[in-house]
CHARMM-style PDB file with segment names, atoms N, HN, CA, C and O in Angstrom:
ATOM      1  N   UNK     1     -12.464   0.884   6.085  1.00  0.00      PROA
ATOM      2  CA  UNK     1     -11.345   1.555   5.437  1.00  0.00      PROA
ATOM      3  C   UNK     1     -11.839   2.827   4.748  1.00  0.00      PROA
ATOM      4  O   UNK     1     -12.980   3.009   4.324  1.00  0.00      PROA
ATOM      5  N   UNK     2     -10.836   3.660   4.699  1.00  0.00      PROA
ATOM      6  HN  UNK     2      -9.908   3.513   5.043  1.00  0.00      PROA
ATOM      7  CA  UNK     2     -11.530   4.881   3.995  1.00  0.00      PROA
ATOM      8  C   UNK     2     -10.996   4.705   2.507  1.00  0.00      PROA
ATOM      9  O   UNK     2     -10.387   3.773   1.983  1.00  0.00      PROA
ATOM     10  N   UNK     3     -11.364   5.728   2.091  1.00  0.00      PROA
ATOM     11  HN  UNK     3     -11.858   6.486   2.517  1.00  0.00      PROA
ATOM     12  CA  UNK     3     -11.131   5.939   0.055  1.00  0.00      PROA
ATOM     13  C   UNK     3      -9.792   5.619  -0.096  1.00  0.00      PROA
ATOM     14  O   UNK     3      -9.527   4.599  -0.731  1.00  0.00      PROA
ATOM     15  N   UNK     4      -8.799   6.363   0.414  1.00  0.00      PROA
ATOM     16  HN  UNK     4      -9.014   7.192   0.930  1.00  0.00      PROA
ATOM     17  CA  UNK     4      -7.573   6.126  -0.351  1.00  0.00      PROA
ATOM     18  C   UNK     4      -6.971   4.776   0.147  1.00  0.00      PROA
ATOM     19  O   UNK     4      -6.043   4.274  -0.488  1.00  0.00      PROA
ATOM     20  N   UNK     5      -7.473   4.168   1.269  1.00  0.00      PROA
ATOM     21  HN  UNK     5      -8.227   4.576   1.784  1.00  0.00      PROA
ATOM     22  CA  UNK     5      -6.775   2.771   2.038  1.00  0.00      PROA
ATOM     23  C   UNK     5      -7.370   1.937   1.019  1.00  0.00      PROA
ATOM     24  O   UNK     5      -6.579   1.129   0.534  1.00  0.00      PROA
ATOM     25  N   UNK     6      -8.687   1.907   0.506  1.00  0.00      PROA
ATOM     26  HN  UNK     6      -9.330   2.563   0.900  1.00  0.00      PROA
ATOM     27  CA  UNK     6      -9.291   1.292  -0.696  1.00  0.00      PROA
ATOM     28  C   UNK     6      -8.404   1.164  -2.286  1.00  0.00      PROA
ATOM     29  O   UNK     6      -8.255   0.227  -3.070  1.00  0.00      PROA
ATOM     30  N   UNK     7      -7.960   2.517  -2.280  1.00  0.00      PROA
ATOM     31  HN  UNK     7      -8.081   3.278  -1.642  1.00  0.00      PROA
ATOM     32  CA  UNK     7      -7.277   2.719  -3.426  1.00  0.00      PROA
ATOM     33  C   UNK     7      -6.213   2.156  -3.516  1.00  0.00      PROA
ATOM     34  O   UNK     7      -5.900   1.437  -4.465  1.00  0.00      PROA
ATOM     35  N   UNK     8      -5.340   2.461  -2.308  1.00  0.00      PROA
ATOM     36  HN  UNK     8      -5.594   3.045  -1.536  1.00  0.00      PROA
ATOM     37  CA  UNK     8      -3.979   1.749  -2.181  1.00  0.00      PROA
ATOM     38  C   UNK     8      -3.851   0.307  -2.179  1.00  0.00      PROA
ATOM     39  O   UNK     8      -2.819  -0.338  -2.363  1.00  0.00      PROA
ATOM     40  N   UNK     9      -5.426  -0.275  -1.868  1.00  0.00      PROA
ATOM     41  HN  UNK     9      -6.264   0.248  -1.718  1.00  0.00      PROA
ATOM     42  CA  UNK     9      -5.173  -1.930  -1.811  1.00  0.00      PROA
ATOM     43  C   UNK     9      -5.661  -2.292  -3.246  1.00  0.00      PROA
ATOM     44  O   UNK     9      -5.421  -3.317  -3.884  1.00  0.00      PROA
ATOM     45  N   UNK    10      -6.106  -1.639  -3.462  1.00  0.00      PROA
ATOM     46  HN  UNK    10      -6.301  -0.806  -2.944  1.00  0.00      PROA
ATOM     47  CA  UNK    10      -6.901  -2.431  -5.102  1.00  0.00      PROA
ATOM     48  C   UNK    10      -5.549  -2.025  -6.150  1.00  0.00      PROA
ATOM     49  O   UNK    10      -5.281  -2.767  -7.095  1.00  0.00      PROA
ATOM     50  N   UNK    11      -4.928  -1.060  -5.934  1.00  0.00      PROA
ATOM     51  HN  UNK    11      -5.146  -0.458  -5.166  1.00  0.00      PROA
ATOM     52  CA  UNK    11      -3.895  -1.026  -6.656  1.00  0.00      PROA
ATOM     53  C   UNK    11      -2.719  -1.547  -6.336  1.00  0.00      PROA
ATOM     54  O   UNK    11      -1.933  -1.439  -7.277  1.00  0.00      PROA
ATOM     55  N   UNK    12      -2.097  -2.263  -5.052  1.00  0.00      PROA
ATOM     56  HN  UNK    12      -2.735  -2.351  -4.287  1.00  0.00      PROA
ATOM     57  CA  UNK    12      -1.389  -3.371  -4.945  1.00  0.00      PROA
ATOM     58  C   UNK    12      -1.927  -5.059  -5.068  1.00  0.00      PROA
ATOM     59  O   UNK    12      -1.290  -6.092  -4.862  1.00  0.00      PROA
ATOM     60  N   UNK    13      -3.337  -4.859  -5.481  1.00  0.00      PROA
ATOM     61  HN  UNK    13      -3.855  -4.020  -5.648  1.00  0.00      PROA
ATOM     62  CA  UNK    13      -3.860  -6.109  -5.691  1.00  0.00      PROA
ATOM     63  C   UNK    13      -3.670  -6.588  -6.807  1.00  0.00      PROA
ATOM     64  O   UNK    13      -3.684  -7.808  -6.973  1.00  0.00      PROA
ATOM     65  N   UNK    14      -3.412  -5.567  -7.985  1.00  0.00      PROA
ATOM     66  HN  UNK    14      -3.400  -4.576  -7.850  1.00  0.00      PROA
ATOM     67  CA  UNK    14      -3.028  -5.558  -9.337  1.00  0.00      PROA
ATOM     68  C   UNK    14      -2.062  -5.637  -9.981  1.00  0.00      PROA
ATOM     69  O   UNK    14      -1.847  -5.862 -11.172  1.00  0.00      PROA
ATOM     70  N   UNK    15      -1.134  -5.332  -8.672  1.00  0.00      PROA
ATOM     71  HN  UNK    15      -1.308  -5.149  -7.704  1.00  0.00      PROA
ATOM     72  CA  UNK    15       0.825  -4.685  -9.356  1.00  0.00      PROA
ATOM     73  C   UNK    15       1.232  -5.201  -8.308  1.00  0.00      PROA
ATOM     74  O   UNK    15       0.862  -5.578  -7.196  1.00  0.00      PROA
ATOM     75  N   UNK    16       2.605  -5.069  -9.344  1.00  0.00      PROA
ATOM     76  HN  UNK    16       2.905  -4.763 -10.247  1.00  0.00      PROA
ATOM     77  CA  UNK    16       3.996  -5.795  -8.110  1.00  0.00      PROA
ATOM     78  C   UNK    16       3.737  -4.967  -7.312  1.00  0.00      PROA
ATOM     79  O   UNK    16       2.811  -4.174  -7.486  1.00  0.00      PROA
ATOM     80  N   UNK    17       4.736  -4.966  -5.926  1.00  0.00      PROA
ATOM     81  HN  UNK    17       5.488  -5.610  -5.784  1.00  0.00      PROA
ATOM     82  CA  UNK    17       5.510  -4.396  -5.128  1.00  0.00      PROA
ATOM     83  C   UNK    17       5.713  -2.734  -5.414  1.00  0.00      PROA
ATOM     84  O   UNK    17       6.587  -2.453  -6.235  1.00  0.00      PROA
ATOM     85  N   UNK    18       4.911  -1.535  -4.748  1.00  0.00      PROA
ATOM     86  HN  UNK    18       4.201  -1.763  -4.081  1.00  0.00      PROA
ATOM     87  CA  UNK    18       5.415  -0.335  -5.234  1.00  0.00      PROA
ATOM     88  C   UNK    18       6.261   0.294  -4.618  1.00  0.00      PROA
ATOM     89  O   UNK    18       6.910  -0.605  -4.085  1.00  0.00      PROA
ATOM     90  N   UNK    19       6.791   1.419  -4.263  1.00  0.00      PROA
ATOM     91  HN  UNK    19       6.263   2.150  -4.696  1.00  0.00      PROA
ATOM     92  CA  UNK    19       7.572   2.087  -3.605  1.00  0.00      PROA
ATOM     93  C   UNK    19       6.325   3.345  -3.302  1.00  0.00      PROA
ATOM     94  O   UNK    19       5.544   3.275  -4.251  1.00  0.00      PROA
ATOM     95  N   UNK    20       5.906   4.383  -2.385  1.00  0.00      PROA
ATOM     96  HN  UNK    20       6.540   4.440  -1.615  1.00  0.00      PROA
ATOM     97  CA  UNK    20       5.284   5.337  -1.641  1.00  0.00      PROA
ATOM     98  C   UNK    20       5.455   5.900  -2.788  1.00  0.00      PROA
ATOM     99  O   UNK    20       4.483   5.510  -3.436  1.00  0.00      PROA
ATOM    100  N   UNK    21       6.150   6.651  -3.531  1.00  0.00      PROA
ATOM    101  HN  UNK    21       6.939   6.967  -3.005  1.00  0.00      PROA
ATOM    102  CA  UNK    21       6.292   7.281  -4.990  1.00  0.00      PROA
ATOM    103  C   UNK    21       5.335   6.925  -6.193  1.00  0.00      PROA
ATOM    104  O   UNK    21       4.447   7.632  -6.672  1.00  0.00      PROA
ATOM    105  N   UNK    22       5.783   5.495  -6.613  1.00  0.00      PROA
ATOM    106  HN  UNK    22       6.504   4.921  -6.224  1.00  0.00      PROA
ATOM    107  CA  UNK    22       5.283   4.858  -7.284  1.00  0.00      PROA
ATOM    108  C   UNK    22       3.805   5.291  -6.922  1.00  0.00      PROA
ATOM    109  O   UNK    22       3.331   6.104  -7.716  1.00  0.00      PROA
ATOM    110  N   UNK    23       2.854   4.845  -5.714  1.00  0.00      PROA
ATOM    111  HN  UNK    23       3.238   4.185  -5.069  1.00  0.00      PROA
ATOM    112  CA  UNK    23       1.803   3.982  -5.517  1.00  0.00      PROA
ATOM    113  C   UNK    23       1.497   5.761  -5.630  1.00  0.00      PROA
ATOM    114  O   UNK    23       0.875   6.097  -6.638  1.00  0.00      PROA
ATOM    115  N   UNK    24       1.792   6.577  -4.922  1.00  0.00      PROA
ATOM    116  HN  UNK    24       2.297   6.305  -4.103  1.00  0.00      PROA
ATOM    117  CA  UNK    24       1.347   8.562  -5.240  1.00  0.00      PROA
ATOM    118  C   UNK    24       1.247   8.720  -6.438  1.00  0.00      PROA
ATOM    119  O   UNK    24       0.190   9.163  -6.887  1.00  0.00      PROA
ATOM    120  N   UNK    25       2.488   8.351  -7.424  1.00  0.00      PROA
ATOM    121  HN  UNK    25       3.347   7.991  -7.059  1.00  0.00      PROA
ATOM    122  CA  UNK    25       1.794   8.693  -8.667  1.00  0.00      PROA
ATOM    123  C   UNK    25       0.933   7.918  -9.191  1.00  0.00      PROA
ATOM    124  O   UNK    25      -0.076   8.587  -9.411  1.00  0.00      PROA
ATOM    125  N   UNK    26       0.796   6.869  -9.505  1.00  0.00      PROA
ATOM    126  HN  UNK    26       1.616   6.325  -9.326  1.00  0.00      PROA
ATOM    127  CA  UNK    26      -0.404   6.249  -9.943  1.00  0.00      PROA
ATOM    128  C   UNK    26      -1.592   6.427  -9.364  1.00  0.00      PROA
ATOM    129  O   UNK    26      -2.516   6.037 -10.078  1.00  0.00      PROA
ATOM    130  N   UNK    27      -1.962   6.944  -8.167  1.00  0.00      PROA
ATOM    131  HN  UNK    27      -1.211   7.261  -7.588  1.00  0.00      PROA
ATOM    132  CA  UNK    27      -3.203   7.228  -7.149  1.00  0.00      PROA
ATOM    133  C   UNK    27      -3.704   9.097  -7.656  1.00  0.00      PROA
ATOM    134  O   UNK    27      -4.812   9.621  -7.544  1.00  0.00      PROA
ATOM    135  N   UNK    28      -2.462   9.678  -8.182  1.00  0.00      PROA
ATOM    136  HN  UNK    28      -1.562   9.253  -8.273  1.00  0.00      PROA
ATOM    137  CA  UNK    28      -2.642  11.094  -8.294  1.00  0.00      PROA
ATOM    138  C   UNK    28      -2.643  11.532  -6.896  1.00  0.00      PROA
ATOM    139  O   UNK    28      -3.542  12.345  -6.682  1.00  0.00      PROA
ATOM    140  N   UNK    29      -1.844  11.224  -5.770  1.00  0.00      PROA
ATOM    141  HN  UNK    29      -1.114  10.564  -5.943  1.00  0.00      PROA
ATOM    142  CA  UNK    29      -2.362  11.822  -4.611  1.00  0.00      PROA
ATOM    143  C   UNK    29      -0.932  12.336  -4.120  1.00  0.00      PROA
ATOM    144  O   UNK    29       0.097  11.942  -4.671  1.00  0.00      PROA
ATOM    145  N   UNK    30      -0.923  13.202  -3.094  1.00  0.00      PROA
ATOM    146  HN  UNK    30      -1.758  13.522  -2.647  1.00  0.00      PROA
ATOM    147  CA  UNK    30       0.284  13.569  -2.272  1.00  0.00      PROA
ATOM    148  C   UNK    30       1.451  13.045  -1.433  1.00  0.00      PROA
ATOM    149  O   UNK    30       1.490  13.548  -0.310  1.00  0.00      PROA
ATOM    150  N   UNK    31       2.318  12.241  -1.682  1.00  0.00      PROA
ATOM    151  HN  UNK    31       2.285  11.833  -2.594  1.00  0.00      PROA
ATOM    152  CA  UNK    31       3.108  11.295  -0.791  1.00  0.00      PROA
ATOM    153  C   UNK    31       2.262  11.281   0.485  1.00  0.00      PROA
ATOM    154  O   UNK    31       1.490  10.325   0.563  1.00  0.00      PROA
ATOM    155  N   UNK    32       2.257  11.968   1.283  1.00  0.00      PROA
ATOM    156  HN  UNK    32       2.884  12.744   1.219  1.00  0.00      PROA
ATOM    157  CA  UNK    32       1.957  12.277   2.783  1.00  0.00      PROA
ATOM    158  C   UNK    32       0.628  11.291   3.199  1.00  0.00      PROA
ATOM    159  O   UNK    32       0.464  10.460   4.093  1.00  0.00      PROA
ATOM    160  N   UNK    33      -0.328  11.856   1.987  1.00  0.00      PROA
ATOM    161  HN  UNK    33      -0.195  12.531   1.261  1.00  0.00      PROA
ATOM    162  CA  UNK    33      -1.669  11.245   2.114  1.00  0.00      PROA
ATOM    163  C   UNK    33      -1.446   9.678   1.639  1.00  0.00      PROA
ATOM    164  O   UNK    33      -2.151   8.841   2.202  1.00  0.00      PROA
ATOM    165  N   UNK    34      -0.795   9.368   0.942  1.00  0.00      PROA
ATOM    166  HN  UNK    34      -0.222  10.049   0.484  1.00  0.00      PROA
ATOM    167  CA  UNK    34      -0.699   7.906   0.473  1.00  0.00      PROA
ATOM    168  C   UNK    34       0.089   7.157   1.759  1.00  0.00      PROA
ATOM    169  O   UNK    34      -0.327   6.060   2.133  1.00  0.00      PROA
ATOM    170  N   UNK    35       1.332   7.838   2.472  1.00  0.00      PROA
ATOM    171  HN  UNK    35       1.670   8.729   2.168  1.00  0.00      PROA
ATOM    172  CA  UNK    35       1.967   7.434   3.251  1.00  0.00      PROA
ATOM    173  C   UNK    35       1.228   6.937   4.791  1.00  0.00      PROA
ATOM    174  O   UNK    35       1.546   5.915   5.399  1.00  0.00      PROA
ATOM    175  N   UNK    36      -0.035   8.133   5.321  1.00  0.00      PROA
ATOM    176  HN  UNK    36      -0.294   8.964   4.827  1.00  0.00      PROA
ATOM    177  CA  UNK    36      -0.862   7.560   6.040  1.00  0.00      PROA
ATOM    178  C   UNK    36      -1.561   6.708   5.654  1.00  0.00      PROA
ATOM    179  O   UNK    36      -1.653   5.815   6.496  1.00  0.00      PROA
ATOM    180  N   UNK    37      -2.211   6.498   4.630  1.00  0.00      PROA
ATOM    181  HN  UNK    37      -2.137   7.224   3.946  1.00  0.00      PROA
ATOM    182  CA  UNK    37      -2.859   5.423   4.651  1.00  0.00      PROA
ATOM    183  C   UNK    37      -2.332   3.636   4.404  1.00  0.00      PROA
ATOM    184  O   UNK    37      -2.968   2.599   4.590  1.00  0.00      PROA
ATOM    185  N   UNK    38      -0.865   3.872   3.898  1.00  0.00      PROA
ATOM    186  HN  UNK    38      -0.348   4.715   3.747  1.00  0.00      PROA
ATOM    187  CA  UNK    38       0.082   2.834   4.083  1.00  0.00      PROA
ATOM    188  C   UNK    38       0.249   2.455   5.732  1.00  0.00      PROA
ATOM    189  O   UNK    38       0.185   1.272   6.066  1.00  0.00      PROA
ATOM    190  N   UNK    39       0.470   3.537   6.758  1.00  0.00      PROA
ATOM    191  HN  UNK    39       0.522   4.498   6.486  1.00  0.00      PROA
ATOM    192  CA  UNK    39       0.928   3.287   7.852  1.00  0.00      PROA
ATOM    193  C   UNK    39      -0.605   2.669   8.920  1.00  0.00      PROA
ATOM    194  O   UNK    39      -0.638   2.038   9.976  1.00  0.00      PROA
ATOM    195  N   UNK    40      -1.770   3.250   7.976  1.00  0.00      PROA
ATOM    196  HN  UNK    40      -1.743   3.762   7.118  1.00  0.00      PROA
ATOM    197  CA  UNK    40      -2.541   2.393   8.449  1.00  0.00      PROA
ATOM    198  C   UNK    40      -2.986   0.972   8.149  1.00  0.00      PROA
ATOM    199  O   UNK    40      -3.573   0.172   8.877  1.00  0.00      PROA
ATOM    200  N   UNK    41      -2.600   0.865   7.011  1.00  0.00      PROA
ATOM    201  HN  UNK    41      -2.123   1.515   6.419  1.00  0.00      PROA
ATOM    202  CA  UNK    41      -2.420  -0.878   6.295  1.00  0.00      PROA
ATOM    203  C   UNK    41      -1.813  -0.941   7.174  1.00  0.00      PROA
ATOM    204  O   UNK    41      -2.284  -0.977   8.311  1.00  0.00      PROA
ATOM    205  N   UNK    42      -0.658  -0.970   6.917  1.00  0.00      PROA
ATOM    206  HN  UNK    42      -0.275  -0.941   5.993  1.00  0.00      PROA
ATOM    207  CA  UNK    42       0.608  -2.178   7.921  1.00  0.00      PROA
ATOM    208  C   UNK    42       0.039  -2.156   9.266  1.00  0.00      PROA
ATOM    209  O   UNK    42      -0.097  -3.264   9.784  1.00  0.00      PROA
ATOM    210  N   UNK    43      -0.330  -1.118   9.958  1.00  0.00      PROA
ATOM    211  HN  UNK    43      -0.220  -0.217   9.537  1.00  0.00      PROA
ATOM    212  CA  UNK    43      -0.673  -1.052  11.413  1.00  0.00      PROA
ATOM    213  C   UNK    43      -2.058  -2.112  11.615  1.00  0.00      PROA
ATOM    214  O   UNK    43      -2.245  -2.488  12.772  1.00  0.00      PROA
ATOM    215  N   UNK    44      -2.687  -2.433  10.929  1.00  0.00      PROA
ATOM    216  HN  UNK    44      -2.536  -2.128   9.989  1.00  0.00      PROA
ATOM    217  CA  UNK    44      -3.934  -2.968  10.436  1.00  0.00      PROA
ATOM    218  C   UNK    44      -3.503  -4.750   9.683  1.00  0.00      PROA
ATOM    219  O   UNK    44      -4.236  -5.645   9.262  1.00  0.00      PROA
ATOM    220  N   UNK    45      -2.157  -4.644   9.788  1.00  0.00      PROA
ATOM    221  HN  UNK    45      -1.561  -3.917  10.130  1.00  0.00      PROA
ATOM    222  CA  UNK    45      -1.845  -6.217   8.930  1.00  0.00      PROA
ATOM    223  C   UNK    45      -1.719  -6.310   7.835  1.00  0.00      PROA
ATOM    224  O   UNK    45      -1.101  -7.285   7.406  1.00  0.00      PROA
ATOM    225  N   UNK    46      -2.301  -5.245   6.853  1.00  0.00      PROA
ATOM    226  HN  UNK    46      -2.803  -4.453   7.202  1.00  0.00      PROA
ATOM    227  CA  UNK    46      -3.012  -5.169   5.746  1.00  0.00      PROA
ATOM    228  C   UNK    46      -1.634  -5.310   4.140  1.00  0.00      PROA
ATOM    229  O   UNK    46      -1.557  -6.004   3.126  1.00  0.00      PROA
ATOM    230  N   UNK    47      -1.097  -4.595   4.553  1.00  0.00      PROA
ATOM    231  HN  UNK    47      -1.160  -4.031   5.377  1.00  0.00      PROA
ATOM    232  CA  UNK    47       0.480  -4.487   4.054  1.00  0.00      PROA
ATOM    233  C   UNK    47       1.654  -4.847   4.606  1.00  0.00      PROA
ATOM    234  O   UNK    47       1.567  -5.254   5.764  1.00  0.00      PROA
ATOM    235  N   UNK    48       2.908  -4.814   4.038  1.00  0.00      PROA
ATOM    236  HN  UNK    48       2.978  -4.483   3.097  1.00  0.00      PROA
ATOM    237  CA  UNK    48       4.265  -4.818   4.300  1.00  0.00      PROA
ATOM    238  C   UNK    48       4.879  -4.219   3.782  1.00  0.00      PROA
ATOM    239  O   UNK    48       4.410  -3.690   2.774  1.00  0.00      PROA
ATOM    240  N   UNK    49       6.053  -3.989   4.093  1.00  0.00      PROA
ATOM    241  HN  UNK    49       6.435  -4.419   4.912  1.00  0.00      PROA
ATOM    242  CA  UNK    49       7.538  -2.888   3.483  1.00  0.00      PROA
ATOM    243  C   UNK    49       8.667  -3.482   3.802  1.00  0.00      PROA
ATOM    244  O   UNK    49       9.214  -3.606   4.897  1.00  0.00      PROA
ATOM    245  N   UNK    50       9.019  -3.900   2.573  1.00  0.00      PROA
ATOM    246  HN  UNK    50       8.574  -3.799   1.683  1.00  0.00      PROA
ATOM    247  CA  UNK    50      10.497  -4.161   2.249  1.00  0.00      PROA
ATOM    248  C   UNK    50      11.467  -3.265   2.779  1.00  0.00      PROA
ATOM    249  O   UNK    50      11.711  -2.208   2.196  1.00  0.00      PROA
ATOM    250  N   UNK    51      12.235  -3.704   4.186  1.00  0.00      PROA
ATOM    251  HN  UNK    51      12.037  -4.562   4.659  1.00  0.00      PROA
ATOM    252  CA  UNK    51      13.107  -2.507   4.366  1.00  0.00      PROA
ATOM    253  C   UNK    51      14.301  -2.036   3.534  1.00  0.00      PROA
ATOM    254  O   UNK    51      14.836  -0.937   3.679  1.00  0.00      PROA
ATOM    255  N   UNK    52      14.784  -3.260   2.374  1.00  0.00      PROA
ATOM    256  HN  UNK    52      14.350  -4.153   2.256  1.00  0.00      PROA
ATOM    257  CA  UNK    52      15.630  -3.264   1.129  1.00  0.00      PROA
ATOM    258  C   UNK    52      15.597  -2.224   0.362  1.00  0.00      PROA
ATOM    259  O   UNK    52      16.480  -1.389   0.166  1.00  0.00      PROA
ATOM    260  N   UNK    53      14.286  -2.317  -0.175  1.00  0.00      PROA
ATOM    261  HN  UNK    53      13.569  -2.996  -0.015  1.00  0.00      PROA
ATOM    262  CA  UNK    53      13.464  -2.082  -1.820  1.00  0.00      PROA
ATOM    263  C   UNK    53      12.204  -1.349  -1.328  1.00  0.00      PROA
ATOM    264  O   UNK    53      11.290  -1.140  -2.126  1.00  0.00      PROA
ATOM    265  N   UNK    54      12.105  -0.885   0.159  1.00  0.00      PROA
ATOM    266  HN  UNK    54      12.847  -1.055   0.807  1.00  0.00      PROA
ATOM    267  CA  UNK    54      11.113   0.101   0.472  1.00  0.00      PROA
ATOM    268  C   UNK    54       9.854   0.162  -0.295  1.00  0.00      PROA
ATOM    269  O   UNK    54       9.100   1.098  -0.564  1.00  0.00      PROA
ATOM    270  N   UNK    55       9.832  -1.446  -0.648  1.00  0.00      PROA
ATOM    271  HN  UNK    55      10.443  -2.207  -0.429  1.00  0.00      PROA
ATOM    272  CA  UNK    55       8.510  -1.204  -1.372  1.00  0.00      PROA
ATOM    273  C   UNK    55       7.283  -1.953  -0.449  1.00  0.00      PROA
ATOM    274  O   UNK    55       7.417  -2.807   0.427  1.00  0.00      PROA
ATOM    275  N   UNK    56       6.001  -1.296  -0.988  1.00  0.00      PROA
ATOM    276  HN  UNK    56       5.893  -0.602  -1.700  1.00  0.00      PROA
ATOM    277  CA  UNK    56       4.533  -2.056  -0.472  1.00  0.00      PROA
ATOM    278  C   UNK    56       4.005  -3.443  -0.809  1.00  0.00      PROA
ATOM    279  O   UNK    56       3.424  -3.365  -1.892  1.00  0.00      PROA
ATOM    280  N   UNK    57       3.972  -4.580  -0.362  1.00  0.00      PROA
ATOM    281  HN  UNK    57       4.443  -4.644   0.517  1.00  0.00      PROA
ATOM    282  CA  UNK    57       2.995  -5.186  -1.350  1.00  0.00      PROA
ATOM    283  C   UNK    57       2.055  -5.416  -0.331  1.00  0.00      PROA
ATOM    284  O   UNK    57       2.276  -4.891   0.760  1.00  0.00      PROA
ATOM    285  N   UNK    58       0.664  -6.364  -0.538  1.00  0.00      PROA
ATOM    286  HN  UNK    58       0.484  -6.790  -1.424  1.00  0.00      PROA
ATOM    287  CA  UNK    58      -0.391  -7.067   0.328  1.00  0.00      PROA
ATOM    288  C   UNK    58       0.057  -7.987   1.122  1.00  0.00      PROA
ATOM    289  O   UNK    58       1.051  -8.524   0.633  1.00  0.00      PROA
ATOM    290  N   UNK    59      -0.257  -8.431   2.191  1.00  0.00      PROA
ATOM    291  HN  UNK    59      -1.065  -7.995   2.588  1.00  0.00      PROA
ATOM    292  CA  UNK    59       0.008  -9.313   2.870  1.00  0.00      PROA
ATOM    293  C   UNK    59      -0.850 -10.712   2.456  1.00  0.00      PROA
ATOM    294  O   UNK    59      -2.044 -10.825   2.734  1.00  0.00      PROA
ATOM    295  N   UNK    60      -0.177 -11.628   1.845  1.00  0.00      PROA
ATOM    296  HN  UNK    60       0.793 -11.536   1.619  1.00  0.00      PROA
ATOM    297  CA  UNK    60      -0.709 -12.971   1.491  1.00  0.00      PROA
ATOM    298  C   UNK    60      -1.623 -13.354   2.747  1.00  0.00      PROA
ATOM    299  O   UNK    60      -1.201 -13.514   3.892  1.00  0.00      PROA
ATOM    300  N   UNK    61      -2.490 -13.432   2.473  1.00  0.00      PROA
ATOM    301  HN  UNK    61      -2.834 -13.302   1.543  1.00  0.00      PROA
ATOM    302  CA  UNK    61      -3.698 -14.440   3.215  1.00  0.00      PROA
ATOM    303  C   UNK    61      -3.502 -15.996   3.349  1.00  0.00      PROA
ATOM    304  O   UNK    61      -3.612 -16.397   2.190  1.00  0.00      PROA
ATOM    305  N   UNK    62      -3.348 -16.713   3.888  1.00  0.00      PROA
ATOM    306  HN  UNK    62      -3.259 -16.387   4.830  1.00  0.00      PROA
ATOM    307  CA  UNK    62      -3.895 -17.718   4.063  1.00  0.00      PROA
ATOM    308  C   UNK    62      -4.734 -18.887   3.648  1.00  0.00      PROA
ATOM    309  O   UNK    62      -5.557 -18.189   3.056  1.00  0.00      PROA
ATOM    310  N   UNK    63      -5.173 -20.054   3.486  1.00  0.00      PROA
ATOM    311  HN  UNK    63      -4.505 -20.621   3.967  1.00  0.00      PROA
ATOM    312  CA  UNK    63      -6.200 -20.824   3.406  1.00  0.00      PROA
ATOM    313  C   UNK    63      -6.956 -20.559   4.543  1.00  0.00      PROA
ATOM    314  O   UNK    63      -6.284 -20.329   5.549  1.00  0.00      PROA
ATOM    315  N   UNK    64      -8.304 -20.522   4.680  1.00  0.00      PROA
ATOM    316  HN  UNK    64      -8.849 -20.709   3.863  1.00  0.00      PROA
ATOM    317  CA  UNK    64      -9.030 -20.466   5.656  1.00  0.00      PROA
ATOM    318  C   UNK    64      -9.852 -22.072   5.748  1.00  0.00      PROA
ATOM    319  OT1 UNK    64     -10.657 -22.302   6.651  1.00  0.00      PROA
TER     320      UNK     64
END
């Protein structure tokens, strides 16, 4: 994963559910740049999006 896919998960590891807004401002970064690296979570499993409430959270894991 690169820096900001790092950023974006450690900061939904911590907090509810954000919205692309939300998770930009708290990251200090540019929608666009936060938004790729969301589209590479989800593409990756890594996340989900509420199509409701357009928000991010982690994708619950499992028992292994």
């Amino acid at each position: 994963m690169g820096k900001t896919e790092d950023q974006v998960v450690q900061l939904l590891r911590d907090s509810d559910p954000l919205t692309l807004a939300e998770i930009s401002e708290r990251l200090g970064k540019k929608p666009r740049v936060v938004f790729r690296a969301l589209r590479k979570l989800f593409e990756e499993g890594k996340v989900n999006r509420d199509p409701q409430t357009r928000r991010y959270a982690l994708v619950k894991e499992g028992p292994r």
